[in-house]
C-alpha positions as a Python dict, from the first residue, in 0.01 Angstrom:
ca = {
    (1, 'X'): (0, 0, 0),
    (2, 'X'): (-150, 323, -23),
    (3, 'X'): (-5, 665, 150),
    (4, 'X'): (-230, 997, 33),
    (5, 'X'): (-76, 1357, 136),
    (6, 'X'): (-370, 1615, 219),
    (7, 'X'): (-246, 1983, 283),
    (8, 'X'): (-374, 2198, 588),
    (9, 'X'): (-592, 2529, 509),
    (10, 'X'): (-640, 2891, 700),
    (11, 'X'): (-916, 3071, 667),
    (12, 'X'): (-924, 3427, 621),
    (13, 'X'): (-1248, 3563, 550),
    (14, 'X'): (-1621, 3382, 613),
    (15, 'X'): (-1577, 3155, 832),
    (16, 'X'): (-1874, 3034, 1011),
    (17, 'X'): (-2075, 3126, 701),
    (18, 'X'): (-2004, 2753, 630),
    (19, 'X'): (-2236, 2617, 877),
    (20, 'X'): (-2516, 2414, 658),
    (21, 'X'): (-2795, 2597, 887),
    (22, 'X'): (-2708, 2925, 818),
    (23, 'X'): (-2637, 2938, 430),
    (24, 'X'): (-2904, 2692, 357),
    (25, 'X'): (-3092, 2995, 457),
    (26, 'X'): (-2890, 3267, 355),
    (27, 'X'): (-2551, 3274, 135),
    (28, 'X'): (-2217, 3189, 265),
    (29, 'X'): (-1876, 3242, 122),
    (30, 'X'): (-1505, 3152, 280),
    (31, 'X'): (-1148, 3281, 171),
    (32, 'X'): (-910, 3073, 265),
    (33, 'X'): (-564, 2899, 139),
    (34, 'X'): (-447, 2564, 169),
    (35, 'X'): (-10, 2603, 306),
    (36, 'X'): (265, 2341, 292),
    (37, 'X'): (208, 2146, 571),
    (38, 'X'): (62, 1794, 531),
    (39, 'X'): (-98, 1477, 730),
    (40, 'X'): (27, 1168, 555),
    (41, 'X'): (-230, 856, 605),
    (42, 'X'): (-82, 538, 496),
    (43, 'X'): (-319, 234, 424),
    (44, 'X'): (-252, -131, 356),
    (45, 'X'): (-438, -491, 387),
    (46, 'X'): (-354, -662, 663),
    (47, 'X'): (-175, -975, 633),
    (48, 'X'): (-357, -1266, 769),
    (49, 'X'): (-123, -1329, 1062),
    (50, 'X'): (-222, -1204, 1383),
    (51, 'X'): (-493, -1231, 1601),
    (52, 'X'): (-646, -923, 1513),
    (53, 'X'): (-782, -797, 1189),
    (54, 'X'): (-706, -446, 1165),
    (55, 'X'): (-477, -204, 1320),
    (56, 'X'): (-457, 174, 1344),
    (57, 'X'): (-195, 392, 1452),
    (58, 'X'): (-292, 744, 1544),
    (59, 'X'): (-260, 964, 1852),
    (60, 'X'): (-329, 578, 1995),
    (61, 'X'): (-281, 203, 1842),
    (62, 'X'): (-600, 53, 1829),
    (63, 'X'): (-605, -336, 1751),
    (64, 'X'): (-951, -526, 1666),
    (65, 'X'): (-1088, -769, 1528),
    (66, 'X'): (-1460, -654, 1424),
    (67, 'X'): (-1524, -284, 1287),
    (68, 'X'): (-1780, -160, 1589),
    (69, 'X'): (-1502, -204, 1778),
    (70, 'X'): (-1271, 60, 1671),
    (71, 'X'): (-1275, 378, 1863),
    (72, 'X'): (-1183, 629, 1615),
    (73, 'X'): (-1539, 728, 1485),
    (74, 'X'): (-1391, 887, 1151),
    (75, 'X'): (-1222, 569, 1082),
    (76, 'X'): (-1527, 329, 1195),
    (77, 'X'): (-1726, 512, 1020),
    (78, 'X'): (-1546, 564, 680),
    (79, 'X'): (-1488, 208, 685),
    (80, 'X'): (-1804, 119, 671),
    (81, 'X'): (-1869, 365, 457),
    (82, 'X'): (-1655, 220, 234),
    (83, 'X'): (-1669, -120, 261),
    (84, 'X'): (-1299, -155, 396),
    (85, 'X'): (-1200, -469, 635),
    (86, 'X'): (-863, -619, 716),
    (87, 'X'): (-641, -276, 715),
    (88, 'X'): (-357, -138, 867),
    (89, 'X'): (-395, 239, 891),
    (90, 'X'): (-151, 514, 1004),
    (91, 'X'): (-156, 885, 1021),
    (92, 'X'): (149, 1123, 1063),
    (93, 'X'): (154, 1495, 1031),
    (94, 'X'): (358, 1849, 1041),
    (95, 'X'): (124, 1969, 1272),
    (96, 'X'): (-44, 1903, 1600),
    (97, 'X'): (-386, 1801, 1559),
    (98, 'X'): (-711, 2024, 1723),
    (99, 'X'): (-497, 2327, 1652),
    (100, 'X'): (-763, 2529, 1421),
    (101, 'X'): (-599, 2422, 1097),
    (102, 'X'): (-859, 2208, 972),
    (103, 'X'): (-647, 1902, 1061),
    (104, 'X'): (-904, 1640, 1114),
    (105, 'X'): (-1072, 1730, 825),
    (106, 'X'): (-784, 1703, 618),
    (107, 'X'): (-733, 1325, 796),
    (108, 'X'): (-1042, 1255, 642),
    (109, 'X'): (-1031, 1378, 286),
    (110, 'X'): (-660, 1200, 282),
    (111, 'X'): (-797, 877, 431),
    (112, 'X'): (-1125, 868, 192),
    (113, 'X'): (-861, 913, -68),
    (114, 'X'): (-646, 663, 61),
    (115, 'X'): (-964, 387, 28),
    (116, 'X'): (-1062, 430, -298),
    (117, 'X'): (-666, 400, -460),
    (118, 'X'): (-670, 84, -237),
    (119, 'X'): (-970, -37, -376),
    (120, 'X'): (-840, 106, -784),
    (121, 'X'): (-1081, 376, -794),
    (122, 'X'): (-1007, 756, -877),
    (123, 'X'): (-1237, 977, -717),
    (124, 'X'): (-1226, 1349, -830),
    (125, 'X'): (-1185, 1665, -569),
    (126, 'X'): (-1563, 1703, -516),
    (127, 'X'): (-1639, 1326, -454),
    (128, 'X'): (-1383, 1336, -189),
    (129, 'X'): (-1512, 1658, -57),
    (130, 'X'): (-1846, 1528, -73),
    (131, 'X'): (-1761, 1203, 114),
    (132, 'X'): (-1610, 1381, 366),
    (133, 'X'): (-1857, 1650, 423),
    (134, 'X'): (-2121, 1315, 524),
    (135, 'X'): (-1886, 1141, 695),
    (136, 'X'): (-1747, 1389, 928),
    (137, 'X'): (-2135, 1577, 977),
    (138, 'X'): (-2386, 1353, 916),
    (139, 'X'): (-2224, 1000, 991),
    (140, 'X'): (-1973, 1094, 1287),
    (141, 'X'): (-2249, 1385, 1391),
    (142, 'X'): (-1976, 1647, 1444),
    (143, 'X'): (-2079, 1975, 1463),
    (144, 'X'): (-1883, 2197, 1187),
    (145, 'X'): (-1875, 2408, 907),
    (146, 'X'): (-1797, 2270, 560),
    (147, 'X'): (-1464, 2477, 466),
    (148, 'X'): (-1254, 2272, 552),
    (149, 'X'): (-1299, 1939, 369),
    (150, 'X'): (-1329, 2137, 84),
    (151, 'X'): (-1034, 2323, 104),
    (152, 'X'): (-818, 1980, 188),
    (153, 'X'): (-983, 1805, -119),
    (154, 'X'): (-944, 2143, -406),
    (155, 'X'): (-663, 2320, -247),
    (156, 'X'): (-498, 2626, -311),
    (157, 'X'): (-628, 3017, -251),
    (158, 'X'): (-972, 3047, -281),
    (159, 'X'): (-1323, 3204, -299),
    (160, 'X'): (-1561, 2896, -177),
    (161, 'X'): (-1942, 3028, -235),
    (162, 'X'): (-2192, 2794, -26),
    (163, 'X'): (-2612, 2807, -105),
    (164, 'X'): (-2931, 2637, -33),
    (165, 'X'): (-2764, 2382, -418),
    (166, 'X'): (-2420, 2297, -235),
    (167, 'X'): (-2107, 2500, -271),
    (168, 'X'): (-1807, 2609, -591),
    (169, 'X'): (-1512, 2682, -582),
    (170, 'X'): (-1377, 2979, -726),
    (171, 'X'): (-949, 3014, -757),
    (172, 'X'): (-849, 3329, -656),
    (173, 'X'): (-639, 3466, -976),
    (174, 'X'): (-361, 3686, -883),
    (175, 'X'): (4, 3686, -987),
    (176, 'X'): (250, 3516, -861),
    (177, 'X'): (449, 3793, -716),
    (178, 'X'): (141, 3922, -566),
    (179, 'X'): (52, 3595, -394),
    (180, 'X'): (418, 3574, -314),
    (181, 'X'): (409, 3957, -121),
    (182, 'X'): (73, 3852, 72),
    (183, 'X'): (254, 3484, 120),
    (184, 'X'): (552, 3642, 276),
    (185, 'X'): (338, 3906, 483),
    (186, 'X'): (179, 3628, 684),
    (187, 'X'): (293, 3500, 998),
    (188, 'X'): (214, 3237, 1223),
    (189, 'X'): (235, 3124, 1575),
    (190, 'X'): (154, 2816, 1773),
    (191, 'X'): (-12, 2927, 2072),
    (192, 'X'): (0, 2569, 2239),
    (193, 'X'): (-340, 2526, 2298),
    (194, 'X'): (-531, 2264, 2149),
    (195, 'X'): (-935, 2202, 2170),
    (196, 'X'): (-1190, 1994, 1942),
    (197, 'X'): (-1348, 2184, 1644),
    (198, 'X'): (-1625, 2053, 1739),
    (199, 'X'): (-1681, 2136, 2101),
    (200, 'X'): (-1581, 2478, 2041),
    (201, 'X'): (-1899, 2462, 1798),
    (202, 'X'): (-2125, 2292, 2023),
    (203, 'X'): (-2069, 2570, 2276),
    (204, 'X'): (-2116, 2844, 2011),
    (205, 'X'): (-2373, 3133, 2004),
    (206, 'X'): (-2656, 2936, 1862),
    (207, 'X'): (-2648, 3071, 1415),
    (208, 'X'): (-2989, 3296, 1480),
    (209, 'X'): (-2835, 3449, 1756),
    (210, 'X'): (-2554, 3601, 1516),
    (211, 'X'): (-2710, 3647, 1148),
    (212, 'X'): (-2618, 3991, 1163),
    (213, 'X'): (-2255, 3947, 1232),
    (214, 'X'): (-2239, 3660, 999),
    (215, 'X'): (-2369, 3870, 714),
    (216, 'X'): (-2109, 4117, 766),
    (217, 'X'): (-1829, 3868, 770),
    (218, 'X'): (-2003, 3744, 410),
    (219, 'X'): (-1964, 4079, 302),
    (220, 'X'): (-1611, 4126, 394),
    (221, 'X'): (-1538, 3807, 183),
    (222, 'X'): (-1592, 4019, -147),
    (223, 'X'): (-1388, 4313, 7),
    (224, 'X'): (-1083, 4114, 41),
    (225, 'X'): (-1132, 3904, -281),
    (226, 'X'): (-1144, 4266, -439),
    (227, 'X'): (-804, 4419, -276),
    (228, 'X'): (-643, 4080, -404),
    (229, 'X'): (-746, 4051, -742),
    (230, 'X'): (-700, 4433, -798),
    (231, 'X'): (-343, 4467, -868),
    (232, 'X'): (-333, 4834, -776),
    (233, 'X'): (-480, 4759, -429),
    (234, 'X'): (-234, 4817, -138),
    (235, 'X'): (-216, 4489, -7),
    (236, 'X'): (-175, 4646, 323),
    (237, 'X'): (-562, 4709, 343),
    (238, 'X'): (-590, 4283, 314),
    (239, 'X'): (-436, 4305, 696),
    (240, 'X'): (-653, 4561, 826),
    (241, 'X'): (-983, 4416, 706),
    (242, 'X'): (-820, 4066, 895),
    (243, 'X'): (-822, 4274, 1211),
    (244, 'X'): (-1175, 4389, 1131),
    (245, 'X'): (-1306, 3996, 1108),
    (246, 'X'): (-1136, 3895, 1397),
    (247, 'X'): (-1321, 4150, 1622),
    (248, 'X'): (-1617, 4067, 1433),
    (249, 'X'): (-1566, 3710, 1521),
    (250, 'X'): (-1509, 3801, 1863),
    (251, 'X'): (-1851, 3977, 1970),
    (252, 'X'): (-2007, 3660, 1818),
    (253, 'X'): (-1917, 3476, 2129),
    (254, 'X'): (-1699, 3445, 2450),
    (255, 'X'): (-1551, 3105, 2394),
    (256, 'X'): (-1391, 3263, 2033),
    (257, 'X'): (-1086, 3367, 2214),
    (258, 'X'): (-924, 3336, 2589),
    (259, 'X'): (-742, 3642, 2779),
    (260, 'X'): (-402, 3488, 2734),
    (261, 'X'): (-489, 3452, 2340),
    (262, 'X'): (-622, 3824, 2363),
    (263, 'X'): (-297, 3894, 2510),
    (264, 'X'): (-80, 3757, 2260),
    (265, 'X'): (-308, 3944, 1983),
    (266, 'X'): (-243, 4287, 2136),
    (267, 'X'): (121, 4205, 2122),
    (268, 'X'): (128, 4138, 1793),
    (269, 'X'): (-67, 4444, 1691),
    (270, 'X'): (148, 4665, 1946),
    (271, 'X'): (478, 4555, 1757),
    (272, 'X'): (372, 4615, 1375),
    (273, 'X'): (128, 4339, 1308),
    (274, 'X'): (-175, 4541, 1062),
    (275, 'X'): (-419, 4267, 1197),
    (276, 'X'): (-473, 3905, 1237),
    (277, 'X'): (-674, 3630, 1359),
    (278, 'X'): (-679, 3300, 1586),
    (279, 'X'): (-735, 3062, 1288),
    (280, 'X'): (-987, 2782, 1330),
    (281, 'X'): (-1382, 2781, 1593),
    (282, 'X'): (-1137, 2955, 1843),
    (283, 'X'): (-1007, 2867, 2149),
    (284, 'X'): (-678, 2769, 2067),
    (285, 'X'): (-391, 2661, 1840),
    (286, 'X'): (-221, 2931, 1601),
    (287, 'X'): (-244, 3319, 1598),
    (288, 'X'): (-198, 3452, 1240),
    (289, 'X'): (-85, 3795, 1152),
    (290, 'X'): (-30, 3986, 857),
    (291, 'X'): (313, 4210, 902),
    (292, 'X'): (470, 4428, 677),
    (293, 'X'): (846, 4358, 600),
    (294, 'X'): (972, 4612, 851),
    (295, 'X'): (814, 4501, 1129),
    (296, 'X'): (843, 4130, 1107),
    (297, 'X'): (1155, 4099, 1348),
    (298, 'X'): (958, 4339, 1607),
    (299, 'X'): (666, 4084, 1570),
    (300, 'X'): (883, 3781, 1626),
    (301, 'X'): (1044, 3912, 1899),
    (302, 'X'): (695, 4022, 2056),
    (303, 'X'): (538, 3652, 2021),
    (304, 'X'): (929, 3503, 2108),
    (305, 'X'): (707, 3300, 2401),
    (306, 'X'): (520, 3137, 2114),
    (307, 'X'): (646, 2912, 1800),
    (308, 'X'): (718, 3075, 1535),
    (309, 'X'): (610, 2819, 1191),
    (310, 'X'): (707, 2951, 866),
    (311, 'X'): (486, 2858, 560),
    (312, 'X'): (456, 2865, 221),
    (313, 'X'): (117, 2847, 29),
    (314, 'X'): (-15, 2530, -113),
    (315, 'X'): (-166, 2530, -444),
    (316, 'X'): (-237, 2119, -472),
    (317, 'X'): (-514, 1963, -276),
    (318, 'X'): (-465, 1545, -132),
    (319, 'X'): (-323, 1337, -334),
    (320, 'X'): (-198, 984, -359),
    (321, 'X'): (199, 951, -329),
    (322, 'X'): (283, 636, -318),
    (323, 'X'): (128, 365, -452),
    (324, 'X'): (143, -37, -457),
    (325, 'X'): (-90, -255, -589),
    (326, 'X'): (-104, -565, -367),
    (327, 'X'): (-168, -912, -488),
    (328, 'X'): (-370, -942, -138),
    (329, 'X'): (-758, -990, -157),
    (330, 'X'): (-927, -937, 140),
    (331, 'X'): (-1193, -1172, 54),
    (332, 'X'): (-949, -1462, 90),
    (333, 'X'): (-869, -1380, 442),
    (334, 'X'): (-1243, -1460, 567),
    (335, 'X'): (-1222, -1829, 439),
    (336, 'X'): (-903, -1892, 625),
}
């Protein structure tokens, strides 16, 4: 038995930069942390008893007994990716999924994870970046930038520079009280809407209809790298520039945001909030803002209609955490 813990990531700066079509073409670059909230995906062989030959429990409980049968197109296709038969899979996390966090990205970097230490390989952060960069765009066809395995897979805060040769990843070094103050500045709500990554994409201002405003939100990737790493920087000037992007992001097209979501923005800006932004394509799921101390209470009490979810950020990317060798072979199962 196998159960991998991935961590869930928020973007800050660059998103949409991402997109393969655009920085093949032209650089891209993301800021974004990874926080402590986690999907756990546990993964065993199936014991030969039933009268179906795997079994996965999700937002559903899927039973089959041949792989083009399952539903779950991440898991159909990973598995046969991967060569895996004769499992029982299960995902659990701290968060509700299609909520902007990255979350079914993370579900696949923890389950490609949770494959190999079933089958006694160690793959490194990049492999399982890699892997689930193909399997979630080219195998599963989802439309998508690719942040967000990355940031599941490396973890912690960073500058992630993407180019016609791939993508690095470049830790943002600042000190720990520092990270601590912009940590603690940050706050997030649950809107309650949820919506596929993916869609949201689909419907999105085709990428050489926006170069211009992508550009810009490249370039305000090295501002904010530069007020973090400069220790006399007033962090302050980190919220602002959020406010900037997310008006940015806006005018880049009309199913970014929703009048109820614009709503809940201007409240949060009216009560102290220096700026913020819906986290994720848009759409839906959580409204981040970045408060200083004094005004946190009059923010909390402005978004009271929303859920309030404290967080801390996460410097470790997935990893295995529990582990069980099994005397099992699959390969026995077949000659039964």
């Amino acid at each position: 038995m196998v159960i991998t813990r991935t961590p869930f990531r928020m973007s800050f700066f660059g998103g949409g930069t991402d997109m393969e079509d655009y920085f093949k073409e032209n650089k891209g670059a993301v800021l974004s942390t990874t926080f402590d909230k986690y999907c756990y995906v546990n993964v065993r062989h199936l014991p030969p008893f039933f009268d179906y030959t795997s079994e996965f429990v999700y937002a559903q409980i899927e039973r089959v007994k041949e792989l083009s049968d399952v539903d779950h197109p991440a898991i159909r296709n990973a598995m046969d990716m991967m060569d895996m038969h004769e499992l029982r899979l299960s995902y659990e996390a701290d968060l509700p999924a299609r909520s902007g966090l990255g979350t079914s990205s993370s579900f696949a970097v923890g389950m490609i994870n949770a494959f190999y230490a079933l089958k006694g390989k160690y793959a490194d952060k990049r492999q399982l970046a890699d892997d689930a960069i193909y399997l979630e765009r080219v195998l599963c066809k989802e439309a998508g930038g690719w942040q967000d395995q990355i940031a599941a897979s490396f973890g912690g805060l960073n500058r992630i520079n993407f180019n016609a040769d791939g993508y690095e990843v470049l830790p943002i070094i600042i000190s720990p009280e520092r990270k601590k103050t912009l940590n603690d500045n940050m706050m997030m709500f649950f809107t309650g809407f949820t919506r596929l990554s993916s869609e949201i994409q689909k419907a999105a201002t085709p990428v050489a209809d926006k170069k211009k405003q992508l550009s810009e939100m490249y370039t305000l990737v090295d501002d904010a790298e530069k007020i973090l790493v400069n220790k006399d920087a007033d962090l302050d000037e980190f919220g602002k520039l959020l406010d900037y992007t997310w008006k940015l992001k806006r005018s880049t097209g009309s199913n970014v945001s929703t009048g109820r979501i614009d709503e809940y923005y201007e409240k949060g800006i009216k009560a102290g909030a220096l700026g913020g932004k819906l986290l994720g394509a848009g759409g839906g799921g959580f409204l981040l803002f970045y408060v200083p101390e004094e005004n946190r209470e009059k923010v909390r009490e402005a978004m009271k209609d929303l859920l309030y979810v404290p967080f801390k950020f996460e410097d470790e990317g997935t990893r295995v955490v529990y582990y069980k060798a099994e005397d099992y072979d699959p390969e026995k199962r077949r000659g039964l």
